[in-house]
N, C-alpha and C positions, 0 to 999 in steps of 0.2 A: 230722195234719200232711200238707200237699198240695203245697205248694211244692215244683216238684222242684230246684227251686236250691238248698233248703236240704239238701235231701237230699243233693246235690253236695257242697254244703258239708262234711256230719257225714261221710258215708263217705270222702269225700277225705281228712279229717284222718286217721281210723283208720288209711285206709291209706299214711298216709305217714309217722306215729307209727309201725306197724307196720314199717315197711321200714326206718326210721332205726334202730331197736330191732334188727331183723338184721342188718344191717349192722355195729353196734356190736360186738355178742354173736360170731359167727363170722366177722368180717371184719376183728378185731384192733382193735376198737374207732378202724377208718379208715374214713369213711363217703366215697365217691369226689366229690369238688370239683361233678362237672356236676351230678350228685342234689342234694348241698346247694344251690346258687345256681340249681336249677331250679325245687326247694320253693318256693322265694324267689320265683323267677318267677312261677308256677303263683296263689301267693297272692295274689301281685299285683291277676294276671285277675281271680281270683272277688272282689277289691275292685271294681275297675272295674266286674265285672256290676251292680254295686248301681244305677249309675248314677246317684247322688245324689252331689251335689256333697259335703251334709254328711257323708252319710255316709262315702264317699271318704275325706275328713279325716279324719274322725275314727279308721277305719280305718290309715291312713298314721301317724298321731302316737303312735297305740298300738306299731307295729311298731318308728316312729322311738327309740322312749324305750325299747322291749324290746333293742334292738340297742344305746343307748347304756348303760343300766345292766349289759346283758347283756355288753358288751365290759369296764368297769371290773370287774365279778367273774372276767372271764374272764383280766384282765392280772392278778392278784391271785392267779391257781391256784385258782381254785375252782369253776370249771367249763370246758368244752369250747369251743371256737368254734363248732363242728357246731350245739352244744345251744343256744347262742345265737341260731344261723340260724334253728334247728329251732322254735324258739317263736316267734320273730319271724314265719315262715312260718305256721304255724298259726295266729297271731293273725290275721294279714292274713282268712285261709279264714272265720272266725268274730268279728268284734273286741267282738262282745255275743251271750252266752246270753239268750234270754228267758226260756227257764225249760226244767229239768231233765226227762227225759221218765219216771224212776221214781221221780221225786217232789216233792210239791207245795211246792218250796222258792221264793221269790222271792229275784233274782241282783240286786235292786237296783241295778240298769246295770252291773256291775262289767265290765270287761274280762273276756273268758273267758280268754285268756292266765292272770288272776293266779288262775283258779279252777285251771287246769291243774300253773303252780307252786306253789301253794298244797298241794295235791292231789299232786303230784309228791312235795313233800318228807314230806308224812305217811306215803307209801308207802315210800319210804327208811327211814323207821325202822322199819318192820315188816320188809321185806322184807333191809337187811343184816345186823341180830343174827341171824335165821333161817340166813341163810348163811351166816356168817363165823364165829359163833359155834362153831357142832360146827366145820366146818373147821379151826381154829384149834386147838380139841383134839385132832382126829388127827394133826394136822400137830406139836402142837407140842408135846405131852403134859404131863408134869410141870414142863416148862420155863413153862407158863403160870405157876404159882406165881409165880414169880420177875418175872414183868412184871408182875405186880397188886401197889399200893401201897397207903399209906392215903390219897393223897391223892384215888386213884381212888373209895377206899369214900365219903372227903365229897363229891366231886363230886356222884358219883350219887344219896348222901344227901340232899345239898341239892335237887338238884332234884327227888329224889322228894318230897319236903316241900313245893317248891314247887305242885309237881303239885296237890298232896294241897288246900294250903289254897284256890288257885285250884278246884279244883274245888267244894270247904265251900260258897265263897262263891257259886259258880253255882248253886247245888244251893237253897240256903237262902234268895237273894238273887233270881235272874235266871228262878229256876222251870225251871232245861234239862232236856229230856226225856231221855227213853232211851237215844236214837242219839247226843247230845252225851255223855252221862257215858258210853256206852263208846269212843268217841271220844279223851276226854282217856285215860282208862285206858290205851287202849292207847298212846298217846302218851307218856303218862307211862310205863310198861314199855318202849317203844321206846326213849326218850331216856335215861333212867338205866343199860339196859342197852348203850349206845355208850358212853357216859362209861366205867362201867366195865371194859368189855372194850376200850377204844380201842387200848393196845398191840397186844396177842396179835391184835385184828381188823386192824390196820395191820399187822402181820408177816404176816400172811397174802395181804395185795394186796400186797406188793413184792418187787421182785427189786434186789439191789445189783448195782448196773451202774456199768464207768467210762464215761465221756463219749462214749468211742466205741457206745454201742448206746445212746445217750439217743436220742429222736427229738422233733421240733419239738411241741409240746403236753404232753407227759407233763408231770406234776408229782412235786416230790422230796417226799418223806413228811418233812419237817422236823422234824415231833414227832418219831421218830424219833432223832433225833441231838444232841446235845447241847451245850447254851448255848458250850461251846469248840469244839466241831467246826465249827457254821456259824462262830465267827468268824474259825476258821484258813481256813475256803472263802471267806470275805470279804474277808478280809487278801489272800488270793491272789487272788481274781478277783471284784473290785468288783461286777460285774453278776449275781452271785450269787441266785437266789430261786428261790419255790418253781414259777414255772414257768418252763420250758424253752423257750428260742427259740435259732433260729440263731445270735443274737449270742453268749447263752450258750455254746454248743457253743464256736464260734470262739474266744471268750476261753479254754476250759479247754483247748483244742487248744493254741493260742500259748503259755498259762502250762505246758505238761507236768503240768497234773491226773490224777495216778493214782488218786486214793482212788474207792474204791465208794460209791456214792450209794444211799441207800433210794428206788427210784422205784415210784410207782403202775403197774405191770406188769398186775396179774390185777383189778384195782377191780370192781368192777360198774357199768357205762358206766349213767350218768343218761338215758338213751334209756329204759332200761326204765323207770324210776319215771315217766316226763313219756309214756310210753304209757299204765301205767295210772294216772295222771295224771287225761290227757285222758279215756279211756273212762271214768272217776269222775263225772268234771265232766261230762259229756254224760248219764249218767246220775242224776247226785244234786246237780250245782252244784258250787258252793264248799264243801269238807267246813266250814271252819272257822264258815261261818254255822249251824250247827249248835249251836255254843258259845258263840257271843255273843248276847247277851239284846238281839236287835234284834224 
């Protein structure tokens, strides 16, 4: 590879993946306004170098639809606006992989953005059970008992079984290789192991705070709290959800809201998974074309 634009391109992501990741990690999970809306900028340019009209667009329509699907999950608590930016940005730097530099996968035009989330959330499941898991035991000892159910053991059951026969049918059916079946494996250990540790792993990202140390973004751990608690918080303060904005605050200020809230305090900031996300995808593609019998 010769092009040093594209090089611009790959190291620019890294290191702007890299920095949001810091930011996130020692910076109380506040990445500062001008860095976010400058990524933004920055990506912009290296559309424009392409200098092609199509390309442009096509460019442009990827970030457009990253920033609008990326806002309704983000009005919904289930992710950051940063992290919204942050891929919208990095899409714009890169908006097609041609292909993986350690390994011979083809990206089939995909968007690199959805290799990066794609990729992002595989690492999620590896890397919070790792965490949260032993934490959760020193933090919370014998009291774990008491939060594991049985509804926790079907969960995880089920989708360990699910794992199991979707993998049968790759295996028997689709002919996937090596890297795909430990792939699902780990996926499948990843995901059953959230299911089942969800309480004890949610006890350990939150701190119950009233309204006065909420801050605009956090999300309240709703699992958490119980089918009568949200709806005595409903009943009182209609604007009630699991994510937190100013209008929120205001309403439980005005209603006198004293009770403590489970809020997402210590989470592991999605910055880290969408860095090694991204350094995945630049590396090996789209994990999950791995497992589809394309």
């Amino acid at each position: 590879m010769t092009d040093p634009l594209l090089w611009l391109r790959i190291t620019s992501i890294i290191a702007i993946a890299l920095v949001y990741m810091l930011f996130d990690v020692f910076n109380r999970r506040s990445v500062p306004s001008l860095y976010v809306y400058g990524t933004l900028a920055y990506g912009a340019v290296l559309t424009a170098a392409y200098a092609n009209v199509y390309a442009v667009a096509e460019s442009a329509l990827v970030a457009l639809a990253v920033l609008a699907l990326g806002y309704v999950v983000y009005r919904i608590g289930q992710l950051g606006l940063a992290d919204v930016i942050e891929l919208a940005a990095l899409s714009l730097m890169l908006p097609v992989q041609a292909a993986p530099f350690a390994a011979a996968s083809a990206q089939y035009s995909l968007p690199f953005v959805l290799s990066i989330v794609v990729n992002a959330g595989i690492a999620s499941l590896v890397i919070a059970p790792l965490y949260y898991i032993p934490k959760a035991f020193r933090k919370l000892g014998s009291r774990i008992d008491s939060m594991l159910s049985r509804a926790d053991i079907v969960r995880a059951a089920a989708v360990t079984a699910a794992y199991a026969m979707f993998l049968a049918f790759l295996v028997a059916v689709a002919g996937i290789g090596m890297a795909g079946i430990a792939l699902v494996l780990v996926m499948m250990a990843g995901s059953s192991l959230m299911l089942f540790f969800e309480k004890p792993m949610t006890e350990v990202m939150v701190s119950r705070v009233t309204y006065r140390d909420l801050e605009e973004g956090d999300i309240i751990a709703t699992n958490l709290m119980s089918r009568r608690e949200i709806a005595a918080a409903r009943r009182r303060v209609p604007a009630f959800s699991r994510l937190v904005t100013p209008m929120l605050i205001g309403s439980m200020k005005r209603k006198h809201f004293s009770s403590r809230l489970p809020v997402y305090k210590h989470a592991m900031p999605f910055a880290v998974s969408i860095f090694v996300g991204a350094c995945a995808a630049l590396l090996f593609g789209n994990l999950i074309l791995y497992i589809l019998p394309f």
